[in-house]
N, C-alpha and C positions, 0 to 999 in steps of 0.2 A: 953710768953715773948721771945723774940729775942738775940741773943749775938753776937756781933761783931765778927769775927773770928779776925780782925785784934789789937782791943787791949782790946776784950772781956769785954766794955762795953753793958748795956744791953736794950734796948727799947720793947717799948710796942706794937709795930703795924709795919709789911713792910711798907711804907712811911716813917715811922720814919727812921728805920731804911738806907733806901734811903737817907730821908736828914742826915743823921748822914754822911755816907762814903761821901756825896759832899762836906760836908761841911769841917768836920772833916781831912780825908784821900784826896782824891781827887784832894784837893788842896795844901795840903801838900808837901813839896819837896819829891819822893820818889826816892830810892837809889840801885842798883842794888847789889844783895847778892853776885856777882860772880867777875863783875867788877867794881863796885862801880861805873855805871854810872849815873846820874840825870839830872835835868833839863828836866822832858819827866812829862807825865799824866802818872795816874794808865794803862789806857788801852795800852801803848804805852811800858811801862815796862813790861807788861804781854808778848806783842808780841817779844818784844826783848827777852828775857830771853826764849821763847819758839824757838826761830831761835838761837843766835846767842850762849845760851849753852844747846842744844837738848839735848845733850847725858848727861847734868849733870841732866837735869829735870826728861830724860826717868827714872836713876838712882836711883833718888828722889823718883816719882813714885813709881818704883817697889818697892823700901823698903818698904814706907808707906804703900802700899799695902801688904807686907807682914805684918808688925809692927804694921800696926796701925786699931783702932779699932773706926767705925763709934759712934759718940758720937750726933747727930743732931736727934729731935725728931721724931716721926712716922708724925708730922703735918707735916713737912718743907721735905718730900719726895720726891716731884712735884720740889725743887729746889736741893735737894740735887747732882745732875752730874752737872751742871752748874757752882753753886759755890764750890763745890771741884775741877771742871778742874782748877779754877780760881785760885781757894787756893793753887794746886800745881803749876801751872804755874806762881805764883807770890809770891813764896816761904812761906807764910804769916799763913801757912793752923794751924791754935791753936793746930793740932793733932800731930804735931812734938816736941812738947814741951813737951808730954805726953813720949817719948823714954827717955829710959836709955842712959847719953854717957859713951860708950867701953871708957875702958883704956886700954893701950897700951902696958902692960904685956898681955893683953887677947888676943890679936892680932893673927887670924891665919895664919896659914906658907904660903909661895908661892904667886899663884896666888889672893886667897881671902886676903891676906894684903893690895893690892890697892885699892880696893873696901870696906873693913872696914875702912881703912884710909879716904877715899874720902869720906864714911857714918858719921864720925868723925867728917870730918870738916864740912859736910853739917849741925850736928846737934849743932855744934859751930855756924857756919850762924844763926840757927833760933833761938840758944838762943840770939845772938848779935839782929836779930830782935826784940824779945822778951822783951831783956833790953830795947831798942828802945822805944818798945812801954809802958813801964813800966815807963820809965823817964816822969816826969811833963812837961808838958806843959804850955808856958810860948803864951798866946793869945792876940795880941792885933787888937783892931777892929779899920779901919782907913775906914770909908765910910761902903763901903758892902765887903771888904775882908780880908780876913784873915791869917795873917801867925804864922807859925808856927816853933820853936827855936828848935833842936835835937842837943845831944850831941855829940863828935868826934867820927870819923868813925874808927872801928875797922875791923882789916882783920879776914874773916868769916876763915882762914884755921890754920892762928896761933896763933891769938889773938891779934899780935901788935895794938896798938892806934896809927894814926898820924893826924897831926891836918888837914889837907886837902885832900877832895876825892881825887884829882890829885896826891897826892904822897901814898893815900894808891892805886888807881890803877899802879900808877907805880912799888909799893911794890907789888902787884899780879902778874902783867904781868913778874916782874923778878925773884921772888922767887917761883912762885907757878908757872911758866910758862907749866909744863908737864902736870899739871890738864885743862889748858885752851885748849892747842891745837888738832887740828883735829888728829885723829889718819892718820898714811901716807897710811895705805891699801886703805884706804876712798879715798883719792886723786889717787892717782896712780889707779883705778879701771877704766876698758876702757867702754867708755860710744859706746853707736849702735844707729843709726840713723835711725827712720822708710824710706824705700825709696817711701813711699806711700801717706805721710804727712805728715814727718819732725820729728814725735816724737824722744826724746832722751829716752834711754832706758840705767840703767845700768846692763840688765839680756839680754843673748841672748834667753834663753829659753821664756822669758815675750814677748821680741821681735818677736821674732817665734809665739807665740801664737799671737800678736797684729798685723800680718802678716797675720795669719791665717784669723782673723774675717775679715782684707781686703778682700783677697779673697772670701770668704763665701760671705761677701757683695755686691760684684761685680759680683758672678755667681747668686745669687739671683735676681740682676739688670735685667740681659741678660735674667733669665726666665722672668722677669716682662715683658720687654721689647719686648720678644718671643709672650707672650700674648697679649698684647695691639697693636704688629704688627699683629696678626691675627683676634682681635677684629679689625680693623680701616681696614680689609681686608674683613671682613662680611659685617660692617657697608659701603664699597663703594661699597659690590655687591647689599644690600639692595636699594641703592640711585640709584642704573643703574637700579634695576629692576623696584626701584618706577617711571623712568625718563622713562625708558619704556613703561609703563602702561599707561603714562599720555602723551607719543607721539602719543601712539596707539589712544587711546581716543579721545585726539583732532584730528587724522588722521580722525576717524570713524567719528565726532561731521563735520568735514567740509568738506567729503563726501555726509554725511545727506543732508547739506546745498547745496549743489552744485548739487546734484539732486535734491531737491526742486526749488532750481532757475530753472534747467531745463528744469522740469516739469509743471512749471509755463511758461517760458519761452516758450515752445514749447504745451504750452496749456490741459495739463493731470496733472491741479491741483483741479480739480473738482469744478471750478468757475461759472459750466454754456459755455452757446456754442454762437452760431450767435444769435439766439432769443433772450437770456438773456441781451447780450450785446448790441445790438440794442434798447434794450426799458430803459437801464441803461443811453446811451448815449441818448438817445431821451428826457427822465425826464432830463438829467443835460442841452442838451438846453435849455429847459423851462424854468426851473430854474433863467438860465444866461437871460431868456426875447429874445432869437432868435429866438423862436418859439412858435408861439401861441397853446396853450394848443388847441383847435379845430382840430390847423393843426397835431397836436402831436395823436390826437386820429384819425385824417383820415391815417393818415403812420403805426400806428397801426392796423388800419383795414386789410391798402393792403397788410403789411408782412402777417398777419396771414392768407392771403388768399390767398399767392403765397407762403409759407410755406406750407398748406394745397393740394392746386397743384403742386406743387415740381420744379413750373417753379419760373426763375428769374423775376423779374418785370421788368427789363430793362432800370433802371433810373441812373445805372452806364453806360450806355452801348452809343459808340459816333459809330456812322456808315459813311462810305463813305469818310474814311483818305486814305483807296487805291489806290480808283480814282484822287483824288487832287495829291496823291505824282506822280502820273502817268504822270496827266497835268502837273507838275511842274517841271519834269526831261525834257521833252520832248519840254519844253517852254524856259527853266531857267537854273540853276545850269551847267554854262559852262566851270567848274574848273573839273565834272566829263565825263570820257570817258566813262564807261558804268556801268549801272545799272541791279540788278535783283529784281524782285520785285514777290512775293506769290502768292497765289490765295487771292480770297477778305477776307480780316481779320477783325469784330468791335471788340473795344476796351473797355474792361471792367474794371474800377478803383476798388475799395476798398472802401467801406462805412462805415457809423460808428457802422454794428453788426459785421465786420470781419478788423476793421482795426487794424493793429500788428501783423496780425497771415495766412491773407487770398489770399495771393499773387501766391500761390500756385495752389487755386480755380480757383482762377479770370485768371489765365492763360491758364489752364484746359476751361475755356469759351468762352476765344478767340479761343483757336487750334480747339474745337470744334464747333464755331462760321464759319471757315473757311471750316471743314469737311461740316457744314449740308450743305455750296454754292458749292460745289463738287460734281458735277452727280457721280462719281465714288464711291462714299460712302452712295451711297441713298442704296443700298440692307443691308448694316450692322445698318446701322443710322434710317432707314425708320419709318417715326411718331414720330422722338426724336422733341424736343426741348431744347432750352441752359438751362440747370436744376439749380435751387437757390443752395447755397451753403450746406444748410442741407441735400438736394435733393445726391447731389454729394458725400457728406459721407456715406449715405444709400449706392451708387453704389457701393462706394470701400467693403464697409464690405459684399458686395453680394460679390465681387469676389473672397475676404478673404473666405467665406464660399465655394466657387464652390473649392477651395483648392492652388488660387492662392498667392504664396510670404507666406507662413506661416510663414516665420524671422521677414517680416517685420510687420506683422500681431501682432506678440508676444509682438513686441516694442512697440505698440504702445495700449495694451491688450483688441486688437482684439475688439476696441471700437471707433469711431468716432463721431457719432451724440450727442448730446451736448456737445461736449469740443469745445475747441479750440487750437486741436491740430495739428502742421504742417504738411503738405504734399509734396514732393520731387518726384525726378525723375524715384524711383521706382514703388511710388504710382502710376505716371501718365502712366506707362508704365504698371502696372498692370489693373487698368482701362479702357483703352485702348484696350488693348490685350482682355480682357472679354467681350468687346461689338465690336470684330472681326477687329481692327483695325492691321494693321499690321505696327510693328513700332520695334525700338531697341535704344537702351541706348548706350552711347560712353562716353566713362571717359577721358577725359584731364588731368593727375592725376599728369602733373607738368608741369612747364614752357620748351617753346621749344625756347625762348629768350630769349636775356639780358633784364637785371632790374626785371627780373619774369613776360616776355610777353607773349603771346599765338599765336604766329602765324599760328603754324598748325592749330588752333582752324578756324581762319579766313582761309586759305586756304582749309579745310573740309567741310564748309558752301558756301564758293564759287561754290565750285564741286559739290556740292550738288544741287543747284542751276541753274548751267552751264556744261555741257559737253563741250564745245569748249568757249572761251573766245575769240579770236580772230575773224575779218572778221562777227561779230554779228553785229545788231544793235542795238544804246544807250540804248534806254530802253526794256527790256525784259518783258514782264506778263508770268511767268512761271505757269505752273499749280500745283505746290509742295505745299502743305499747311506747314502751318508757323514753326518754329522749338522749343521746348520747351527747354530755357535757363537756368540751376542750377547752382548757388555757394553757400558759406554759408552765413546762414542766407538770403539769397532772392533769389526769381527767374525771367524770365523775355521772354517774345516772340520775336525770331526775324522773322522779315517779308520781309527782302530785303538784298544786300549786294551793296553796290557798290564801283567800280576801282576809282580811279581819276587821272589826266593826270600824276599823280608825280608815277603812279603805286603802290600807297598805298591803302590799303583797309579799308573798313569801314561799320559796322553793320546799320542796321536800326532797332532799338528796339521799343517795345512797353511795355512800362513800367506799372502794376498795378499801381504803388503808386503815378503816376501823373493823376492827377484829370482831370475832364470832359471838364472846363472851358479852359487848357492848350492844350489838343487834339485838340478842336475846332477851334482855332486856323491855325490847318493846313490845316480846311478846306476853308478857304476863297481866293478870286482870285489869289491875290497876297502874296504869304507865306512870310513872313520877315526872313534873316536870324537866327535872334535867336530862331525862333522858332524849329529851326533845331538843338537846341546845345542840346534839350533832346531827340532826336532823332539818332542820332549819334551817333555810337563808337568806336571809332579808336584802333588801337591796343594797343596804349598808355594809351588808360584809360582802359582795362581789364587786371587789375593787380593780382587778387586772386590767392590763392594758385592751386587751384582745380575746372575745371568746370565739367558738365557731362551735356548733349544735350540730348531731345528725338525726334527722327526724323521720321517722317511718311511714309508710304515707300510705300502704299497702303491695299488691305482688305486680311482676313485670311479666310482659309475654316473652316470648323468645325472640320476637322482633324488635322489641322494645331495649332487649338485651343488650341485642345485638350494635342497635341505635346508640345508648348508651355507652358501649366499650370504644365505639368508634368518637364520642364526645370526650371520653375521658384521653385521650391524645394529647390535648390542652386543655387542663385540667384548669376549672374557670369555679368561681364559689360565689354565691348568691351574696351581695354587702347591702347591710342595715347598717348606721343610714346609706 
């Protein structure tokens, strides 16, 4: 069973007990014990009376606390702090009713007079609540609410009745006014301002310490912050050293690549050499139907039978362009004043086992195309013929082994016959020099005009050419065999040079990569200008950064040879300028 604290009726069950105070109490006018205020809810009296008389309730408290004796069973322990805050906070609590009230002969001297007094009249209050709830209830139900009729309000301090809350609070507020008011210490106490966030303080010492935990929390920040700037100081050397790794990587990853193109480029990708690629392009004629399968197997025969002899077949090869330019200078072309012209030069193009790669050879063919029609080279040359291009790899790796160019030997590791790898101005001068040619290399190694021209280049090949330019006649047959022409990526023979009235000069090349049906051309009576435009090269169109020439100068002795192999060690090149 349950008991009301407030007018100590009894129900059977919590819910009940719920619906009792809503119904019963709840809605009932309740009335403030100190200022007879009303018109408010139970919960709304509780709060007022805990604010607005703190120090009568603290008061209350402690007495009952001292006085009074838990009466609530061992079942209702789980609510017992709840509904006693409530009980004292709304003066209502049934345990006040259980005190003796002091009379006032008993009264102790001094300072404890005030405070028996003001216990006095608090336990007046609870018996006036008391009657209160003692008095019958007068119920009427009008729909679903309910009110409820209380007798006249009596003052909790002296007992007066008056018939209106309004005149007994007014009878409070004037006769019992000392009991109401705030004590003046309380006011007049200097309140402290946190200057950290505003709190009001009225302790400087609480202040001090709420100062302190600032602090504290603010040097605990600056370590956090110490940390997480030296973590975000790890973390950006980890990201530089990861960024590093991965510059590196891709540095090393498009190195790779760049000498593979190279080496593909420059034919040391191990694809195969002149043989391989000749019967590669000869199958894809077929293929395309340009070439009857028959004719495909007779061109197969004669490589492998002029592979096998290590001569050229000669089916690149255009003879007697020298003479025609000779006729034609001497006939024609009356824009030039004089002409220098080679010993006899044939003309060797590029076929399809070396084209891409063979320009190199095929130049090397003609210089020495013009060496074997040279009496002056019959005791080094004697028995040679123009050697096929495999033939001509064989010679260079012989002279790589007699101990000639070991640098350039290493570049290219010290292998030639089946690649298709380039050949340059070293090569040809090492070559050369091992089968007693006497010859030297001259580097052009930058522009000696505007726009990035070569005119020394033209006036060295002049010289070369011509010891007196002047008081000559037009055409000249000089006996000098042809000059081998290097820049990047191609190389090229020149075979002539000549002046023209404007005193401009002008190469006469012979180009590998123009085909047989183009050369021929110059051979017929009457040459047509254009056939001249790939012929020609003015200083205007040799724009390269860098040439280098190999120039034939006549034969070597065997000591000379010898001198020689042992100079190319450190392989050193003549620079204009």
């Amino acid at each position: 069973m349950l008991s009301c604290d407030i007018c100590g009726e009894t129900v059977s069950s919590e819910p009940d007990m719920k619906t009792h105070l809503l119904i019963v109490h709840m809605e009932n006018e309740v009335i403030c014990p100190f200022c007879k205020l009303s018109g408010v809810n139970y919960d709304e009296m509780c709060f007022h009376i805990e604010t607005a008389h703190f120090e009568h309730s603290t008061q209350e408290r402690n007495f009952e606390r001292i006085n009074t004796v838990p009466y609530r069973s061992s079942d209702n322990k789980k609510d017992n702090t709840l509904q006693g805050r409530i009980e004292v906070n709304s003066s209502h609590s049934a345990c006040a009713s259980n005190h003796p009230k002091k009379s006032a002969q008993n009264l102790p001297e001094d300072g404890a007079l005030k405070h028996d007094l003001y216990s006095e009249n608090l336990t007046e209050s609870r018996k006036f609540m008391k009657g209160r709830e003692k008095q019958p209830r007068i119920t009427e139900i009008k729909g679903s609410i309910y009110e409820t009729t209380y007798s006249l309000p009596e003052c909790p301090f002296c007992g007066k009745i008056e018939d209106h809350s309004q005149d007994m609070e007014t009878h409070v507020k004037t006769n019992h006014a000392d009991l109401l008011d705030t004590p003046l210490e309380e006011c007049d106490r200097p309140l402290y301002d946190c200057p950290m966030c505003g709190l009001i303080c009225t302790d400087y010492r609480i202040l001090q310490e709420h100062v302190d935990l600032h602090l504290e929390e603010s040097s605990f920040q600056q370590g956090m912050d110490r940390v997480q700037c030296s973590n975000d100081l790890q973390l950006a050397h980890q990201l530089q050293q990861e960024e590093d790794r991965r510059r590196r990587s891709e540095e090393s990853r498009q190195e790779v690549e760049e000498f593979q193109k190279l080496q593909k480029q420059y034919g040391l990708d191990n694809s195969g050499g002149y043989k391989e690629q000749q019967l590669r392009n000869m199958e894809i004629e077929v293929n395309r139907g340009r070439i009857h399968p028959s004719e495909f197997h007779r061109r197969k025969a004669d490589m492998m039978e002029s592979l096998a002899v290590g001569v050229d077949d000669g089916k690149t090869k255009t003879c007697g362009i020298m003479e025609a330019l000779q006729r034609y200078y001497q006939n024609a072309a009356t824009e030039v004043r004089h002409v220098w012209l080679s010993t006899m030069v044939d003309h060797f193009h590029s076929s399809l086992g070396d084209k891409g790669w063979g320009c190199g050879y095929r130049n090397f063919q003609m210089l020495l195309s013009s060496l074997l029609q040279n009496d002056a080279y019959d005791d080094c040359l004697k028995g040679m013929s123009v050697p096929c291009i495999p033939k001509i790899q064989s010679m260079i790796e012989d002279a790589w082994k007699e101990g000639f160019d070991p640098q350039g030997a290493s570049q290219l590791n010290n292998k030639l016959q089946g690649t298709k790898a380039w050949i340059g101005a070293c090569e040809i001068y090492t070559l050369l020099t091992s089968l007693r040619v006497k010859c030297r290399i001259i580097d052009f190694h930058k522009s000696t005009g505007p726009l990035g021209t070569h005119p020394r280049l033209f006036e060295w090949i002049l010289n070369y050419y011509s010891s007196e330019r002047e008081g000559s006649q037009k055409v000249v047959c000089t006996c000098k065999p042809p000059i081998y022409l290097q820049h990047q990526g191609h190389s090229r023979i020149v075979v002539g040079i000549e002046e023209r009235k404007n005193r401009t000069l002008c190469l006469l090349i012979f180009d590998p990569a123009c085909p047989s049906r183009e050369m021929q051309k110059l051979l017929k009576q009457d040459i047509e200008a254009s056939s001249f435009k790939q012929l020609r090269k003015c200083v205007g169109n040799l724009k390269h950064k860098q040439y280098q020439i190999v120039a034939v100068e006549g034969t070597l002795s065997p000591e000379e040879k010898a001198a020689r192999r042992q100079a190319s060690q450190v392989f050193t090149a003549e620079k204009i300028p």
